[in-house]
Backbone as CSV, one residue per row, in Angstrom:
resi,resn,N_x,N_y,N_z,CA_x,CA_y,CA_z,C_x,C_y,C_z
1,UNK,-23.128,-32.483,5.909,-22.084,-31.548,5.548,-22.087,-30.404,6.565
2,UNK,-20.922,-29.943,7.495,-20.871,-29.023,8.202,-20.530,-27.810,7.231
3,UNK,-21.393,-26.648,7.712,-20.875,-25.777,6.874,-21.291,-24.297,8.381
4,UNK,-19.770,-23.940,8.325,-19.236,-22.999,8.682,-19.398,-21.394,8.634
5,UNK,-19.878,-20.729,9.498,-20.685,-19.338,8.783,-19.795,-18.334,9.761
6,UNK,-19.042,-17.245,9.060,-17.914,-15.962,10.022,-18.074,-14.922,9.027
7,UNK,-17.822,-14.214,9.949,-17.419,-12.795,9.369,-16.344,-13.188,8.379
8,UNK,-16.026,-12.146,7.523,-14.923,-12.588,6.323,-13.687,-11.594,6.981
9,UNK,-12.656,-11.627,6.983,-11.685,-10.731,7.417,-10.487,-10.576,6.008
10,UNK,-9.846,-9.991,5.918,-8.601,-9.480,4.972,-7.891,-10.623,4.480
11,UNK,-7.732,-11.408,5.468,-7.256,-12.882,4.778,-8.002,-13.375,3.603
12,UNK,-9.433,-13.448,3.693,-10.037,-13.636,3.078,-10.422,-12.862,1.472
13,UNK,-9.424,-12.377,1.540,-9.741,-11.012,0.333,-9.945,-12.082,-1.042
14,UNK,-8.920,-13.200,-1.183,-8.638,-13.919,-2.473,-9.799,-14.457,-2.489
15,UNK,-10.238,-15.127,-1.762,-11.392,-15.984,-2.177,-12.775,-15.484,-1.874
16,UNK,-12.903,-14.235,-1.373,-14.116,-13.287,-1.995,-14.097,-13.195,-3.472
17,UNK,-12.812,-12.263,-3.766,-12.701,-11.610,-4.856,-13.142,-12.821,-6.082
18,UNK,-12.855,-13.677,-5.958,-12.866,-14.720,-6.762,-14.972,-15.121,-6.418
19,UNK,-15.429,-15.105,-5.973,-16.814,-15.407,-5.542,-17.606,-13.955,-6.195
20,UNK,-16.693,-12.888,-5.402,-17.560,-11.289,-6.582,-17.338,-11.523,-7.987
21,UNK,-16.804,-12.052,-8.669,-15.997,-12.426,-9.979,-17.333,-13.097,-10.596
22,UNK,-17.169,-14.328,-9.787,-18.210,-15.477,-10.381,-19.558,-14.660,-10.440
23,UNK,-19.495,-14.174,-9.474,-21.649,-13.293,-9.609,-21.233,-12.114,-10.642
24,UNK,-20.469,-11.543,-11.272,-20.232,-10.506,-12.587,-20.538,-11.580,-13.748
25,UNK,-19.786,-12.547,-13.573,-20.100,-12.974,-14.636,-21.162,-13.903,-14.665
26,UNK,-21.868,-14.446,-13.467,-23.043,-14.933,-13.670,-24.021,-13.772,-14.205
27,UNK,-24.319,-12.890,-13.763,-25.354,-11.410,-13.631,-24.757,-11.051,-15.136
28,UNK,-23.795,-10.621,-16.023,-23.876,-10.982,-17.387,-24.170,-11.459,-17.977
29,UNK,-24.458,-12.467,-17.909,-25.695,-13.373,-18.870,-27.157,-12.785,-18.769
30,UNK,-27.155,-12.433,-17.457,-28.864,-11.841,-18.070,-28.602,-10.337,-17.793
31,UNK,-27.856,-9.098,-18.127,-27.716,-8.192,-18.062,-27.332,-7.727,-19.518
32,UNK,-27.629,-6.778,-20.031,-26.921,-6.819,-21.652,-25.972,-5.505,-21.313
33,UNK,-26.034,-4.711,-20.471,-25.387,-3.792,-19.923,-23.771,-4.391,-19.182
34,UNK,-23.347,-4.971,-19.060,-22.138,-5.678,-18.142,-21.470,-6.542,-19.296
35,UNK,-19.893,-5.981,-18.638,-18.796,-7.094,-19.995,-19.218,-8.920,-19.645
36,UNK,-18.806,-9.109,-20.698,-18.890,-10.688,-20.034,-17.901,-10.772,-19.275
37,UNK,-17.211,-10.772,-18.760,-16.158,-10.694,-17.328,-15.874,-9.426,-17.488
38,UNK,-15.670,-9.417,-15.630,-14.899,-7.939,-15.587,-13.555,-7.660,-15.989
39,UNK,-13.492,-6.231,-15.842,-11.773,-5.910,-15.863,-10.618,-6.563,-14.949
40,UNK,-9.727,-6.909,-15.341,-8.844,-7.386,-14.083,-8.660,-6.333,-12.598
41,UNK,-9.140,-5.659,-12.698,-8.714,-4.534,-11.586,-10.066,-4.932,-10.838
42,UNK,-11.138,-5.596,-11.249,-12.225,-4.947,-10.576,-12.574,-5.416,-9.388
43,UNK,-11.797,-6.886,-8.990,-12.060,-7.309,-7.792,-11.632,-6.948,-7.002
44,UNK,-9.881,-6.596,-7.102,-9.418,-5.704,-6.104,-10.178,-4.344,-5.670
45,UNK,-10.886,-3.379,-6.922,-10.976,-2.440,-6.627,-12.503,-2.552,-5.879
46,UNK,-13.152,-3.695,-6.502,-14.777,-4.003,-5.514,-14.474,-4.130,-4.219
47,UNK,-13.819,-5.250,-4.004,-13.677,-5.372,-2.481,-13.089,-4.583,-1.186
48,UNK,-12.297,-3.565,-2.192,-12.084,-2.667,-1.827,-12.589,-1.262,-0.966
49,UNK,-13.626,-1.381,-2.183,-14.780,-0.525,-1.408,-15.927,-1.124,-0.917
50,UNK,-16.239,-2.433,-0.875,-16.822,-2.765,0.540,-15.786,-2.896,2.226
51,UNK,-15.039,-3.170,1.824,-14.099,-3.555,2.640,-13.880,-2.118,3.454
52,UNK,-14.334,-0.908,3.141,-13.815,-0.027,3.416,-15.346,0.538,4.158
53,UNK,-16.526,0.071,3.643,-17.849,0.225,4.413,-17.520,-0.706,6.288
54,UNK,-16.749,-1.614,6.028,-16.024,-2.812,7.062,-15.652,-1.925,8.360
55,UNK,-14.440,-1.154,7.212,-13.898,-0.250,8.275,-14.363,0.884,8.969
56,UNK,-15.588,1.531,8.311,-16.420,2.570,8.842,-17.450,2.020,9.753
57,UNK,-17.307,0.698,9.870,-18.250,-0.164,10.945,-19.179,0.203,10.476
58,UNK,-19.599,0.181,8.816,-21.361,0.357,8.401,-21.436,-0.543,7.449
59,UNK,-20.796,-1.550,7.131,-20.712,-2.948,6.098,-20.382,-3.945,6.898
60,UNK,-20.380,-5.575,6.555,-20.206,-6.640,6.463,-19.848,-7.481,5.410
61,UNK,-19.081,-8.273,5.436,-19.084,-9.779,4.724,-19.189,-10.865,5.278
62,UNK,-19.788,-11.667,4.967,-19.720,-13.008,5.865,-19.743,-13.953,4.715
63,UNK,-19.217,-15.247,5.142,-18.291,-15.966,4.311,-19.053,-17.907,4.829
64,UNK,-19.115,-18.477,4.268,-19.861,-20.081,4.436,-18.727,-20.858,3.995
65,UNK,-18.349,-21.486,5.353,-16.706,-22.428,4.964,-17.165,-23.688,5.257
66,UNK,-16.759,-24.768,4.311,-16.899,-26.207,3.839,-15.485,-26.517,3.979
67,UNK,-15.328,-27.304,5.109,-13.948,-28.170,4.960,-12.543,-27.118,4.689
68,UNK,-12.851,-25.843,4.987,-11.838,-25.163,4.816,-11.811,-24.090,3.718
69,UNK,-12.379,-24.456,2.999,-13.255,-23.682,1.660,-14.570,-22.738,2.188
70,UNK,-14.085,-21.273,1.462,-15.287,-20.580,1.133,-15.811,-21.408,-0.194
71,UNK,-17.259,-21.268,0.345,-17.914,-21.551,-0.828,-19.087,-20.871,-0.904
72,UNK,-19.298,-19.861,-0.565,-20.349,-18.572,-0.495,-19.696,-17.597,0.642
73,UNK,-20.116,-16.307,-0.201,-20.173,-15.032,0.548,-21.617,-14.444,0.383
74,UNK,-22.144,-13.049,1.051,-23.130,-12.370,1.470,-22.025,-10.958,1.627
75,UNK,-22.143,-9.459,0.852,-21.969,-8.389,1.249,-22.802,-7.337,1.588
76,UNK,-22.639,-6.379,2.267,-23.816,-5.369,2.890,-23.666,-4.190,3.453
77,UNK,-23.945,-3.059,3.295,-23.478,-2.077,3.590,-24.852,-1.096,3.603
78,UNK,-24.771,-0.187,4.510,-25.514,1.217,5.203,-25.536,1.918,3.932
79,UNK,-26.861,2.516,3.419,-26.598,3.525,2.282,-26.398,4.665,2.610
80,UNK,-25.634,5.367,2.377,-25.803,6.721,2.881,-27.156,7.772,2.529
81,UNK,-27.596,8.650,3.268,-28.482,9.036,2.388,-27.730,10.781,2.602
82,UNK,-28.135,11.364,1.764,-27.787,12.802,1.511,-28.913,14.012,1.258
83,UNK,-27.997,15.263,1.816,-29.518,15.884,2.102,-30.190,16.621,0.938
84,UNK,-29.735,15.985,-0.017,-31.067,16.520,-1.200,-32.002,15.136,-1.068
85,UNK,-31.434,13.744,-0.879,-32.286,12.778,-0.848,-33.664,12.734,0.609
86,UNK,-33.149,14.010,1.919,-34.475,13.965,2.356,-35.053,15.163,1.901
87,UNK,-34.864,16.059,1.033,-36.088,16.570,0.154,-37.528,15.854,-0.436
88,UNK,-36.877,14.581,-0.490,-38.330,13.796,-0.844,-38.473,12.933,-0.327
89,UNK,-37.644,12.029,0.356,-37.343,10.566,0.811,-37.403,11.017,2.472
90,UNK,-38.054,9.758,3.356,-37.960,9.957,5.175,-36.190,9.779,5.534
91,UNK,-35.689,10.324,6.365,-34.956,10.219,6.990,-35.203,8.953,7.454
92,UNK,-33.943,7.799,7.070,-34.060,6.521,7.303,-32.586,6.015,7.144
93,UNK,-32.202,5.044,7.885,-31.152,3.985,7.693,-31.725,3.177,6.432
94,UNK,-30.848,2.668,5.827,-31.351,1.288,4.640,-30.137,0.574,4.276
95,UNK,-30.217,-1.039,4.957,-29.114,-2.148,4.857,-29.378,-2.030,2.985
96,UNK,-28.531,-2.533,2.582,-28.153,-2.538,1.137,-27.642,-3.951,1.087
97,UNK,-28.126,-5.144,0.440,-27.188,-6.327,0.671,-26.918,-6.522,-0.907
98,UNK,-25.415,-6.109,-1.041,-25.084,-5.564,-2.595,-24.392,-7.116,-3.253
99,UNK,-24.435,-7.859,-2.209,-23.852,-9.269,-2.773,-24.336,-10.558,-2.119
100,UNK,-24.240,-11.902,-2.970,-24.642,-13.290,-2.544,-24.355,-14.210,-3.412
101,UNK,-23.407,-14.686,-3.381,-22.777,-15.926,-4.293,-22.442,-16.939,-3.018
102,UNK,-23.594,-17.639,-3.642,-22.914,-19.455,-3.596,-22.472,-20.647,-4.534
103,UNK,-21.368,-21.154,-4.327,-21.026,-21.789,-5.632,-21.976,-23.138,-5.984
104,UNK,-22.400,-23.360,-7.539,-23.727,-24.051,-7.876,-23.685,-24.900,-6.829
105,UNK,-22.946,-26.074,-6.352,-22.638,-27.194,-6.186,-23.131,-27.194,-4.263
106,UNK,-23.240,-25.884,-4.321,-23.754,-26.024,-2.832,-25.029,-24.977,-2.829
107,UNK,-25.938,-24.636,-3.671,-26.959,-23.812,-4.036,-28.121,-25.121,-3.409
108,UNK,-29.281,-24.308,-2.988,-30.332,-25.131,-2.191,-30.352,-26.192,-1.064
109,UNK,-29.113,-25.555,-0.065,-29.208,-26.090,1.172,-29.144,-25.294,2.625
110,UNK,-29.578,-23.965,2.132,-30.230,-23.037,3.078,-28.785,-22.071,3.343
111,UNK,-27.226,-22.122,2.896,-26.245,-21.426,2.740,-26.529,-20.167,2.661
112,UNK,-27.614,-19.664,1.294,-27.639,-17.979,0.682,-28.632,-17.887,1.850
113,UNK,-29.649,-18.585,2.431,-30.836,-17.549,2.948,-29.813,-17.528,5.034
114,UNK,-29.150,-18.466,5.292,-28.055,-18.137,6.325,-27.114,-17.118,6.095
115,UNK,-26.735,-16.538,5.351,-26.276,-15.727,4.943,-26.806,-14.333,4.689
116,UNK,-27.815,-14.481,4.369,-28.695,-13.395,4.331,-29.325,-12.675,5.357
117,UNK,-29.557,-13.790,6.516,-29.290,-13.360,7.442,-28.724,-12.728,8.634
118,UNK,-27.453,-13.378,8.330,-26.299,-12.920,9.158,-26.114,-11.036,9.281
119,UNK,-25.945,-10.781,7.486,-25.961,-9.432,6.564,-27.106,-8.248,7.545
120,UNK,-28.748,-9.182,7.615,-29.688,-8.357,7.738,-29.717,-8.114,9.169
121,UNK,-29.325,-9.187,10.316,-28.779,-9.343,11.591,-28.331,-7.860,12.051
122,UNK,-27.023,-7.932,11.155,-25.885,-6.660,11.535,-26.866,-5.699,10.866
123,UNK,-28.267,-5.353,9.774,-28.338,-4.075,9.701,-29.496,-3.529,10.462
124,UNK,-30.043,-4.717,11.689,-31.104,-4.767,12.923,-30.599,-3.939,13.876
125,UNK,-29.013,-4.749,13.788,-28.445,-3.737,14.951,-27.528,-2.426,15.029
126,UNK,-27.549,-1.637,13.470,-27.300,-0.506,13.333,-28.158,0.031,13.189
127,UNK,-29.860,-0.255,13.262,-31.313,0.344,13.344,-31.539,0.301,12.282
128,UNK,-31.340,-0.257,11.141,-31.694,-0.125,9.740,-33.489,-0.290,10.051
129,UNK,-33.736,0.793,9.181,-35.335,0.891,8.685,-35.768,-0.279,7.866
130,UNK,-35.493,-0.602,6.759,-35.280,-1.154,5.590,-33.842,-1.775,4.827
131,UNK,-34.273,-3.187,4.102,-33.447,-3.907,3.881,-33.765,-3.458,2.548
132,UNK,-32.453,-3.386,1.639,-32.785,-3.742,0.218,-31.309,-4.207,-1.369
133,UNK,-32.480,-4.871,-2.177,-31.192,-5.542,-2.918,-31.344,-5.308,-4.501
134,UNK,-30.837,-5.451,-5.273,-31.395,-5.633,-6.571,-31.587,-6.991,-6.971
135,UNK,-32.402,-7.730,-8.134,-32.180,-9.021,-8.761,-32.837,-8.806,-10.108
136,UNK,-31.868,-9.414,-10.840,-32.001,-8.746,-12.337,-33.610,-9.110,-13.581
137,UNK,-33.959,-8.886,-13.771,-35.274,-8.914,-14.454,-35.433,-10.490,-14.455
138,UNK,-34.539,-11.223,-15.175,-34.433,-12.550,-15.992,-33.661,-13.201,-14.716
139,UNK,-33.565,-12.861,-13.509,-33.451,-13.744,-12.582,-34.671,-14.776,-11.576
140,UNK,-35.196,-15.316,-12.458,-36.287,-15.826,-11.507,-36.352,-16.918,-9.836
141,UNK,-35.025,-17.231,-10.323,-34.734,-18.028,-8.737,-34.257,-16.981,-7.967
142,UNK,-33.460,-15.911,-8.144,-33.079,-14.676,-7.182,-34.372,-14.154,-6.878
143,UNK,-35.332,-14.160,-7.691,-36.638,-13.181,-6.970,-37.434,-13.668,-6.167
144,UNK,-37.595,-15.364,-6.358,-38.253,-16.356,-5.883,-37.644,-16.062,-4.238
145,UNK,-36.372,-16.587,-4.249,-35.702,-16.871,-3.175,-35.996,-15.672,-2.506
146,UNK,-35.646,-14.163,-2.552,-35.782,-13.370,-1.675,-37.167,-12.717,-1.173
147,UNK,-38.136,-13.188,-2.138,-39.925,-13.038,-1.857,-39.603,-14.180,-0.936
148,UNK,-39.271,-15.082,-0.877,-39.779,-16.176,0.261,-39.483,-15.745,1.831
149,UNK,-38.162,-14.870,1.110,-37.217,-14.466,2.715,-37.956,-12.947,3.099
150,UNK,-39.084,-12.401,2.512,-40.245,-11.454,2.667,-39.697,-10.037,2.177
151,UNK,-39.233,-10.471,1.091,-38.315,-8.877,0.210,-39.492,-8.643,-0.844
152,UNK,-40.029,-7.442,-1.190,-41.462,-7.435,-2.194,-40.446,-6.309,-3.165
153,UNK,-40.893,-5.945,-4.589,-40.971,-5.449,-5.336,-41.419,-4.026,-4.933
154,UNK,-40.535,-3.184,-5.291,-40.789,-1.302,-5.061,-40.604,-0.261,-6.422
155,UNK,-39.943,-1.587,-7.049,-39.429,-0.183,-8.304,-38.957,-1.000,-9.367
156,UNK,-39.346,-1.070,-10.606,-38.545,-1.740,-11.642,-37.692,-0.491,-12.434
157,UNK,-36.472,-0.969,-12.869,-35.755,-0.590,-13.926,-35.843,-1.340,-15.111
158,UNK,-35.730,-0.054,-16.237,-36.109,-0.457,-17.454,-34.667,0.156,-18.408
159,UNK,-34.542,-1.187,-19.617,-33.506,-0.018,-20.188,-34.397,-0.469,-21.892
160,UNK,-33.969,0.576,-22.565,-33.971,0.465,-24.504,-32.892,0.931,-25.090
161,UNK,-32.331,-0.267,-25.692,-31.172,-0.118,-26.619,-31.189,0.974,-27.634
162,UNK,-30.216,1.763,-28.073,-30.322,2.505,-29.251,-29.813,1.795,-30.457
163,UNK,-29.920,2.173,-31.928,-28.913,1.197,-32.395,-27.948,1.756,-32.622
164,UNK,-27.455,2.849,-32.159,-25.844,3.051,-32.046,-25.323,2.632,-31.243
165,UNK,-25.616,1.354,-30.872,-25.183,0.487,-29.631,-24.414,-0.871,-30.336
């Protein structure tokens, strides 16, 4: 199977949006915090604001085409840091890779970790210090996969329900 690896460009907006879609509502199932699908606005308005990290030349998308088909994306973007954050934190660049959907049917043939690369590539050559991502508690193949690709654990988040919830 040839599979095809580019930058994503504006053409491409539909069949991102539709790939950010699928990872909301995958990442809802093990999130108790997130609707089970998003709002209708939200893909436009997600891609939006990566798309707009694109244009500040401090983001990426890159896109894995099968026969003409996306069938995985990778998003990524420069965090900003601000100056109460070097009150405590080093003055540092940090790639952010805020997205990675591949569709099941092409999952475990090296697509997400090519991709992941591509993302961490572009944040080598804006000097990024540090790479970093989230993966949700109850994701154990997301944590697996990115410990292999040499991403370690820095910080857990914790939440407790109230029952006025």
């Amino acid at each position: 199977m040839n599979v095809t690896y580019r930058k994503a460009g504006i053409e491409d907006k539909n069949s991102v949006i539709e790939l950010f879609i699928q990872l909301v509502i995958l990442e809802a199932s093990r999130n108790p915090t997130r609707l089970p699908e998003p709002k209708p606005e939200y893909g436009e308005q997600y891609f939006n604001k990566i798309y707009s990290y694109i244009q500040k030349g401090t983001g990426e998308i890159w896109v894995a085409e099968i026969e003409g088909n996306i069938v995985a994306c990778a998003a990524g973007y420069i965090k900003e840091q601000f100056n109460e954050d070097l009150l405590e934190f080093k003055q540092m660049q940090i790639g952010y890779i805020s997205d990675l959907y591949v569709r099941d049917e092409y999952r475990n043939m090296g697509i997400g970790k090519t991709l992941v690369q591509y993302i961490e590539d572009f944040f080598k050559n804006k000097g990024c210090t540090y790479f970093e991502l989230s993966v949700t508690a109850k994701n154990d193949g997301g944590h697996k996969f990115y410990t292999e690709l040499g991403y370690f654990d820095y910080r857990n988040e914790m939440l407790k329900q109230t029952k006025n919830f």
